[in-house]
C-alpha positions as CSV (number, residue, x, y, z in Angstrom):
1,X,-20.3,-16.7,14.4
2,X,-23.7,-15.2,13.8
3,X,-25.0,-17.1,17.1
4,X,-22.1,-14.5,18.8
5,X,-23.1,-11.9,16.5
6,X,-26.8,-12.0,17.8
7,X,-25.7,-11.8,21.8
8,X,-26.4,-9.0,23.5
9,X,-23.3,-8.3,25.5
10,X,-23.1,-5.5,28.7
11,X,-19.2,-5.5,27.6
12,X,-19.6,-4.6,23.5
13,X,-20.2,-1.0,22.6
14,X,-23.0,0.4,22.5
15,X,-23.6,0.4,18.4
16,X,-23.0,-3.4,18.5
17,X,-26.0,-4.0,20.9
18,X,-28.2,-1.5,18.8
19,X,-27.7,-3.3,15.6
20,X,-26.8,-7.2,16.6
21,X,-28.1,-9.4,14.8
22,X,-28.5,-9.4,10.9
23,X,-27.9,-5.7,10.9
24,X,-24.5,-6.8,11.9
25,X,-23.6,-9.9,10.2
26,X,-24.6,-7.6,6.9
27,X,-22.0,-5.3,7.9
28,X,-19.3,-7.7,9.1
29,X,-19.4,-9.5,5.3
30,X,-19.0,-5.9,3.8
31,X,-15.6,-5.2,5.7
32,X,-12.2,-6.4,4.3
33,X,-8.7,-6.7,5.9
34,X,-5.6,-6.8,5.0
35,X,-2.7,-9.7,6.5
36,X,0.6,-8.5,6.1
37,X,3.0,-11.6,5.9
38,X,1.7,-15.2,4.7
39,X,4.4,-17.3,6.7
40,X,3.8,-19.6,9.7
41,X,1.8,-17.5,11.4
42,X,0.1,-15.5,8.4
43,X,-0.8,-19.1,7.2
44,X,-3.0,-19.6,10.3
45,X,-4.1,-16.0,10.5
46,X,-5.7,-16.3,6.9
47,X,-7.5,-19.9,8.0
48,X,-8.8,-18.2,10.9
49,X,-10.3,-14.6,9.6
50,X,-11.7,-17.0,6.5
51,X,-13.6,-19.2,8.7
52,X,-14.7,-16.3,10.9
53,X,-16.9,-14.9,8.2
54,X,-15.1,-12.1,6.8
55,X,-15.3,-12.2,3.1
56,X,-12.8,-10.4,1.8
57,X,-8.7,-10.5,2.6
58,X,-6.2,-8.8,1.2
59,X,-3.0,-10.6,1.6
60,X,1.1,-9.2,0.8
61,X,4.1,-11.2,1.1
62,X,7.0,-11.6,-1.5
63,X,8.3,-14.7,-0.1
64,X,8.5,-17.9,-2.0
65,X,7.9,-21.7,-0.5
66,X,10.7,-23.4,0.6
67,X,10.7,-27.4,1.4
68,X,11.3,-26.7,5.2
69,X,8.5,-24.3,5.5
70,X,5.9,-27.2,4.6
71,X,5.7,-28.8,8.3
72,X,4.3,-25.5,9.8
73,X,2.8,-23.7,7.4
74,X,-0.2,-26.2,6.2
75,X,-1.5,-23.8,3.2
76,X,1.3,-25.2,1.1
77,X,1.7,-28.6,-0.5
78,X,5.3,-30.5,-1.9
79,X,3.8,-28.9,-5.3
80,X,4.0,-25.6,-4.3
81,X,7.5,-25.4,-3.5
82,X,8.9,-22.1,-5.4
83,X,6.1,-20.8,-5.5
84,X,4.6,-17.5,-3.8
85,X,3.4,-18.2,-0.7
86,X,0.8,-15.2,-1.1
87,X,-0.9,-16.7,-3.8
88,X,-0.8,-20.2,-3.5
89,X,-2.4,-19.2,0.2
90,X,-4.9,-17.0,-1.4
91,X,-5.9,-20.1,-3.9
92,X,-5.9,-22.7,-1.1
93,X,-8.2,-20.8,1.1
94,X,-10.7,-20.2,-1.5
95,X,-10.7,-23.2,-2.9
96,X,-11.7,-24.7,0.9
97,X,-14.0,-21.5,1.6
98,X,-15.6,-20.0,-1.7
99,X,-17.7,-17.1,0.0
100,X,-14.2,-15.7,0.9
101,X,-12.6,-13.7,-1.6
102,X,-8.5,-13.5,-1.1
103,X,-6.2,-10.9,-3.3
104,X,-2.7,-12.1,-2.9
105,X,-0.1,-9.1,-3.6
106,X,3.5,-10.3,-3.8
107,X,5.5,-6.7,-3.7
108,X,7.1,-5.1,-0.9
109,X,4.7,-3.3,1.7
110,X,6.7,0.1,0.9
111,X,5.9,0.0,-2.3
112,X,2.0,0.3,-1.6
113,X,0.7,4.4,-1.5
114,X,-1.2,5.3,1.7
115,X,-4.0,5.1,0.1
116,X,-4.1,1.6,0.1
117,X,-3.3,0.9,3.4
118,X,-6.6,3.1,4.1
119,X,-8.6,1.0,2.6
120,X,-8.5,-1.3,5.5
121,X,-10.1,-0.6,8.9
122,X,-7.8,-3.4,10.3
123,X,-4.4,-4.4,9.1
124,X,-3.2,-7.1,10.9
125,X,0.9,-7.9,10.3
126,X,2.7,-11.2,10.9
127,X,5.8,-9.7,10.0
128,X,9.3,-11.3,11.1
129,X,11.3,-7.9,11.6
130,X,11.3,-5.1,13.4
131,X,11.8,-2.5,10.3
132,X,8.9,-3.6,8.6
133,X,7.2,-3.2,11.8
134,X,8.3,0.1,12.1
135,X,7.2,0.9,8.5
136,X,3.7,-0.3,9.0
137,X,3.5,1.2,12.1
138,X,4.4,4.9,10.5
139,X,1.5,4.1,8.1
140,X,-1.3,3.8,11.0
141,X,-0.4,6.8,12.4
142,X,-0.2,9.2,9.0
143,X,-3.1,8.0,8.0
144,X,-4.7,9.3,10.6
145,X,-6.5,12.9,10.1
146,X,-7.3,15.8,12.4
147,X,-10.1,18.7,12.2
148,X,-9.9,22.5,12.9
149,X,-9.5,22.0,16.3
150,X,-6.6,19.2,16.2
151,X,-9.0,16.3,17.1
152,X,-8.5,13.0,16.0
153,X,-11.2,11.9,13.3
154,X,-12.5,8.6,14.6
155,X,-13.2,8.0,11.8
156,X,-9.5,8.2,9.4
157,X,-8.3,5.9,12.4
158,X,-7.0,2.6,11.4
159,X,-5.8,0.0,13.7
160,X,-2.9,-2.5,13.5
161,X,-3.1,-5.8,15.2
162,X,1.1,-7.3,15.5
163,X,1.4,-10.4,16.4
164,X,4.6,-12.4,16.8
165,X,5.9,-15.8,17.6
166,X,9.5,-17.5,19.2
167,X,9.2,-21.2,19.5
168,X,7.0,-21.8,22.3
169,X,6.6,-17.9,23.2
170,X,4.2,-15.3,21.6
171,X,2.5,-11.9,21.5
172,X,0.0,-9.8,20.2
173,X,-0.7,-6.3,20.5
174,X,-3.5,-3.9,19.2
175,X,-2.6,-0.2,18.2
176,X,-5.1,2.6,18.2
177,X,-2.7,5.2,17.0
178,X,-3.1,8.3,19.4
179,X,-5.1,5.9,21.9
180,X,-2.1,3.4,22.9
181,X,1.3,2.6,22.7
182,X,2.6,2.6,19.1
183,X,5.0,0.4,18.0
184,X,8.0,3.2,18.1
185,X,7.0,3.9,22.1
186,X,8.1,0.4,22.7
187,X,10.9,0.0,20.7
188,X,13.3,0.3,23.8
189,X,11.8,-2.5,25.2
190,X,13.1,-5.0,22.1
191,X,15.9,-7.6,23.5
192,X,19.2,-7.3,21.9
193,X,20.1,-9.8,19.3
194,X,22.5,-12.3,20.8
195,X,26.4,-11.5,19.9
196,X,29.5,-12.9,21.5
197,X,32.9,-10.9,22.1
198,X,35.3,-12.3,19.5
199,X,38.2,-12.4,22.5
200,X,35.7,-15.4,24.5
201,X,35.4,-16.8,20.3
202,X,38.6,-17.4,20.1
203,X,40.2,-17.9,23.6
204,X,38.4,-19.3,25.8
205,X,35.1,-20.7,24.1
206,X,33.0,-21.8,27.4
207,X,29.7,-22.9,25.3
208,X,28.8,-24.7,22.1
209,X,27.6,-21.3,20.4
210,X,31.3,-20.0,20.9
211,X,32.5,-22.6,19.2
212,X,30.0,-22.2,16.5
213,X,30.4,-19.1,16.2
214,X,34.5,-19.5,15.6
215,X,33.8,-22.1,13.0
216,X,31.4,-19.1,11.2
217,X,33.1,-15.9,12.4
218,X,36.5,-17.0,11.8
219,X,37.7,-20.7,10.2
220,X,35.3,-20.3,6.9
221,X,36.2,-16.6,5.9
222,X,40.2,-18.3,6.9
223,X,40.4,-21.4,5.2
224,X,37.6,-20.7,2.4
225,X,38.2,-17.5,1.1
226,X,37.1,-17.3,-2.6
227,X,34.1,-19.1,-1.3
228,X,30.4,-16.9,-0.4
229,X,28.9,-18.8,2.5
230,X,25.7,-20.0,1.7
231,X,23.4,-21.0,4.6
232,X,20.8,-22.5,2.9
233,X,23.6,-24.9,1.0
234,X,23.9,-28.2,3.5
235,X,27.7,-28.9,2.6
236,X,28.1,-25.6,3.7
237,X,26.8,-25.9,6.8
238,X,27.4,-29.4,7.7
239,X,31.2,-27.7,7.2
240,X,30.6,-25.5,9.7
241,X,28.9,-28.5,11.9
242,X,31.7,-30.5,11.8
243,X,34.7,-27.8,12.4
244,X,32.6,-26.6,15.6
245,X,32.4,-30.0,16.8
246,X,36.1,-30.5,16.1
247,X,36.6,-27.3,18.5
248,X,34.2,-28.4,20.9
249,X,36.1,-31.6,21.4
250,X,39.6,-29.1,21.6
251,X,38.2,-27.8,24.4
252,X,35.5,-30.4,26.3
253,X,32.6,-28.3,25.0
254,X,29.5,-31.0,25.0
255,X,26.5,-29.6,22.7
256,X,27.3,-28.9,19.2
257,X,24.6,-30.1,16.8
258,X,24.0,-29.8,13.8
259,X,19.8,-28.2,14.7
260,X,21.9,-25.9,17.1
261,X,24.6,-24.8,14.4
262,X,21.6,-23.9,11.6
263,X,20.1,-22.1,15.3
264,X,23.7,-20.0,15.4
265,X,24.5,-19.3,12.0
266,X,21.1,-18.2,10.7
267,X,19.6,-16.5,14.1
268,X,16.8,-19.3,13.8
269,X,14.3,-19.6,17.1
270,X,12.3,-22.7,15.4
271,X,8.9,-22.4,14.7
272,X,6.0,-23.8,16.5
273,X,2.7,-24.5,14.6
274,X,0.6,-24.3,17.9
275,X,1.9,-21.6,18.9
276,X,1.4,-19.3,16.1
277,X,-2.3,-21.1,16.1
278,X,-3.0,-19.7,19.4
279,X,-1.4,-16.0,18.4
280,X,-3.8,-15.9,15.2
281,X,-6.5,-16.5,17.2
282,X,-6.0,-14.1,19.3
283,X,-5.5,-11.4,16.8
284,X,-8.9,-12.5,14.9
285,X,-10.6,-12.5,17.8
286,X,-9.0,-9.0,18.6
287,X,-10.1,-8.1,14.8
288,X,-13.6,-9.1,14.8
289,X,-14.1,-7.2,18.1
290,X,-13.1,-4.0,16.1
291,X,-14.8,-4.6,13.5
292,X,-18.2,-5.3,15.1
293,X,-17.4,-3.5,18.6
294,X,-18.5,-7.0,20.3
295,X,-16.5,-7.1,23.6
296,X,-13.9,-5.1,24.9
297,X,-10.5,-4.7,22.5
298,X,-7.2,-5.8,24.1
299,X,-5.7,-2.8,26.1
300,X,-3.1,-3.4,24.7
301,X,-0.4,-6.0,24.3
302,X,-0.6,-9.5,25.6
303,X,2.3,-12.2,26.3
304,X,2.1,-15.7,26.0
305,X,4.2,-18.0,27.6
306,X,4.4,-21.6,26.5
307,X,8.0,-22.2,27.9
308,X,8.8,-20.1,30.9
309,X,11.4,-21.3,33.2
310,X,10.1,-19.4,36.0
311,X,6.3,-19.3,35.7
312,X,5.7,-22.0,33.4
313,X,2.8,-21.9,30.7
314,X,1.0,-18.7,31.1
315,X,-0.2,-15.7,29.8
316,X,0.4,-12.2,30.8
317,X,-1.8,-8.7,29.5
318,X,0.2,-5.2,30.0
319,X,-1.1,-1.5,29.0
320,X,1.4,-0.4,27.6
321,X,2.4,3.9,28.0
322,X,2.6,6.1,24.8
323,X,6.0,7.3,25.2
324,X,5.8,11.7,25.5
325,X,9.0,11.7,23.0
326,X,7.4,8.7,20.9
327,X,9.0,10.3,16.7
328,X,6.0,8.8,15.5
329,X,2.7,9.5,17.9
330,X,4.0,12.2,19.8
331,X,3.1,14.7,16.7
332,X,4.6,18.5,16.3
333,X,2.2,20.9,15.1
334,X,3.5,23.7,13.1
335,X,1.3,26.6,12.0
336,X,2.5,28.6,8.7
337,X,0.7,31.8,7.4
338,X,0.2,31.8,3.6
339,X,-1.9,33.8,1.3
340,X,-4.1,31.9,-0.9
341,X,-2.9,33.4,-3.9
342,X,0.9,31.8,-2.8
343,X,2.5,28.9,-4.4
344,X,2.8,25.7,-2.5
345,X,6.6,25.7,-3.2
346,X,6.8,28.0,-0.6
347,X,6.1,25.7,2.0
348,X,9.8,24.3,1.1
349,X,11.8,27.3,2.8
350,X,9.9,26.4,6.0
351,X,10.0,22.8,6.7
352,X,13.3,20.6,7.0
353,X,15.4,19.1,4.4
354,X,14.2,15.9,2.8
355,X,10.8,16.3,3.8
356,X,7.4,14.9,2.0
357,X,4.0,16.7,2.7
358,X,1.2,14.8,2.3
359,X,-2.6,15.4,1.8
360,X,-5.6,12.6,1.9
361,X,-3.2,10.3,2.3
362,X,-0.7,11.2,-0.7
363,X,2.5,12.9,-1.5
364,X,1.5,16.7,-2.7
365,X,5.3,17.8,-2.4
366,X,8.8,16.7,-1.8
367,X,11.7,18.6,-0.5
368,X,13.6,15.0,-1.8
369,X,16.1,15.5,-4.2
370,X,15.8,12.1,-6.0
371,X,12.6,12.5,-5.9
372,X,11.5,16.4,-6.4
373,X,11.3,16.5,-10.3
374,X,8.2,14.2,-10.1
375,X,6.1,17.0,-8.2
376,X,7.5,20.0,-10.4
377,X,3.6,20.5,-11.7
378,X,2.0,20.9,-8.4
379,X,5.0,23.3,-6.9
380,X,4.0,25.6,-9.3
381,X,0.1,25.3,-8.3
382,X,-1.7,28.4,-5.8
383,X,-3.4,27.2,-2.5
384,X,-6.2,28.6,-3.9
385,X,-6.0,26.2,-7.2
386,X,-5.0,22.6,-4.9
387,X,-8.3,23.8,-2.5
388,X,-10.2,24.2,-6.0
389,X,-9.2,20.6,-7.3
390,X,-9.6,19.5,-4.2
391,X,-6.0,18.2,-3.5
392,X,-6.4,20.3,0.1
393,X,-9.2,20.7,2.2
394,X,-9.2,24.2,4.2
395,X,-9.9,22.7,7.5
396,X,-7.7,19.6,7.4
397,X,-3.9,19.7,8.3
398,X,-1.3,18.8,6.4
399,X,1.5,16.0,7.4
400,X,5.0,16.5,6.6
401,X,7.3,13.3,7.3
402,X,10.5,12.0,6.9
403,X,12.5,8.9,8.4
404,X,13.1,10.7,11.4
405,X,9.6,12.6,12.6
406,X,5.9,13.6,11.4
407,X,4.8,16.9,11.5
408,X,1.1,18.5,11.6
409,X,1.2,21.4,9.0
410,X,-2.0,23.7,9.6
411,X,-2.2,26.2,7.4
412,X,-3.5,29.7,8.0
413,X,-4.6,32.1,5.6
414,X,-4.5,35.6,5.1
């Protein structure tokens, strides 16, 4: 890596070139980053960002290890099992590479404030569903601050690498909130999970997901009714197994398994360790090109296809359009007149119900009922008094949010 580092490159920034060499490999051990998700592919993301040289990783996942995670996700051992994957990862990795510090969290992502997602210039997520994504995504962009003149701050600008496996298929995509596509301007372009009309189910079953599906959807709710499915319990779902393959036979339906029944039941695309190898390498190399500004960063999401009917193995890069009515990056700016010597609470009347305002990266105020009696003491502050403690800058908008849209608040004064 510090061969690379010391390159001069006609492609890297112009700041790289200036300073390559020690200059940079200095800087590079003084940045951290933080992996969102210590799964199949997090597992490989954290190998590959610890032998890259960075030196310190911040790491979240709640998940525990389960037996049939071992064949992928090579961080874990038999003695792990039950354990959290975030810090037995962490320990792993620093016990193979001690100049790399890892902090293992093992809490939801929304329970971390904003500020501690901007402690990161990079965040990298190898999450496994699309609200999390969302969530994450939402964090890039109101993290993100604006001067008098409603330019972007380069420098509150945080970037989110997403990557993203399915079997022999991945992705990766860097976002620059404000620059590219966020994750919200895309969102139209998710497939639709898989369902099947309950009339084909139970009339005229053509494949062996129909008749999977009956065994699931219809004969375990009917003949075991006091009974929660379980579908991590095997006599569970060898039960299911077996009463599909009864129906398949009924109807001279070749194709029930018992692989393909766990594939049915629990949505499951199986996991490929090379796959999610190749994915993690592309989001470190996309990482360590931010980081350093050596190269050109990924414009801005890139396919790879390891099964394609069509096309084969292949790979495919697309710029993807911010969307004009993107709820997230597509920003209202609302102006308000106050006077100075005005309470804050007063911002209430004027912004929608439910609403959170937020300055340097924290909740000031919420118009949130559950929620309101926690932020009593500042409602009754002056503009004048937050500017004083320096809870608001003059200059600097303010961001109201709530699940639905962000909104700049300038504020004027008399």
């Amino acid at each position: 890596m510090n061969s690379i580092l010391n390159t001069f490159s006609p492609l890297s920034k112009d700041l790289y070139n200036e300073y390559r060499g020690q200059v940079m490999i200095e800087a590079l051990a003084t940045q951290k980053v933080l992996v969102i998700g210590a799964g199949g592919l997090g597992c490989e993301i954290l190998k590959t960002l610890a032998l890259s040289g960075i030196k310190e990783i911040h790491v979240i996942d709640l998940d525990t290890i389960d037996l049939t995670n071992l064949n992928r996700q090579f961080l874990f051992r038999m003695k792990d099992v039950g354990k959290y994957k975030a810090e037995v990862a962490a320990e792993f990795i620093m016990k193979r590479i001690p100049t790399c510090k890892v902090i293992p969290y093992t809490k939801k992502i929304q329970e971390f404030p904003i500020s501690f997602y901007s402690e990161f210039p990079v965040i990298i997520a190898g999450l496994d569903n699309v609200e999390a994504r969302r969530w994450i995504n939402r964090v890039v962009i109101q993290m993100v601050q604006r001067d008098e003149n409603d330019k972007v701050i380069d420098d509150t600008r945080h970037y989110l690498i997403d990557g993203g496996t399915e079997g022999l298929n991945g992705q990766a995509r860097v976002i620059s909130p404000f620059e590219t596509a966020c994750y919200e301007c895309t969102l139209s372009q998710l497939p639709k999970q898989l369902q099947y009309q309950m009339c084909t189910i139970a009339s005229t079953p053509r494949l062996p997901e129909h008749c999977i599906a009956y065994a699931y959807e219809v004969l375990w709710s009917k003949e075991q009714p006091n009974v929660k499915l379980d579908k991590d319990n095997f006599d569970h779902m060898n039960w299911i197994y077996q009463k599909a393959l009864e129906r398949s036979k009924q109807f001279n339906i070749e194709g029930v398994t018992y692989k393909l029944t766990l594939g049915v039941v629990k949505n499951i695309i199986p996991a490929v360790a090379s796959t999610n190898a190749l994915i993690a390498s592309i989001c470190t190399v996309e990482c360590f090109k931010i980081l350093t500004g050596n190269g050109s960063q990924l414009n801005n999401y890139i396919q790879w296809y390891g099964q394609n009917h069509q096309t084969g193995v292949g790979i495919n890069v697309i710029q993807q359009e911010r969307l004009e009515e993107c709820t997230e990056c597509s920003i209202q700016t609302l102006e308000i007149l106050v006077k100075r010597t005005d309470k804050i609470s007063v911002l209430l009347t004027q912004l929608p119900p439910d609403i959170e305002l937020c300055s340097k990266g924290q909740t000031l105020i919420t118009n949130n009922i559950r929620r309101k009696q926690g932020f009593d003491h500042i409602l009754e502050k002056t503009f004048q008094e937050l500017i004083d403690e320096q809870l608001i800058d003059v200059q600097t908008a303010l961001k109201a949010f709530d699940k639905n849209k962000t909104i700049n608040v300038r504020i004027n004064y008399e």
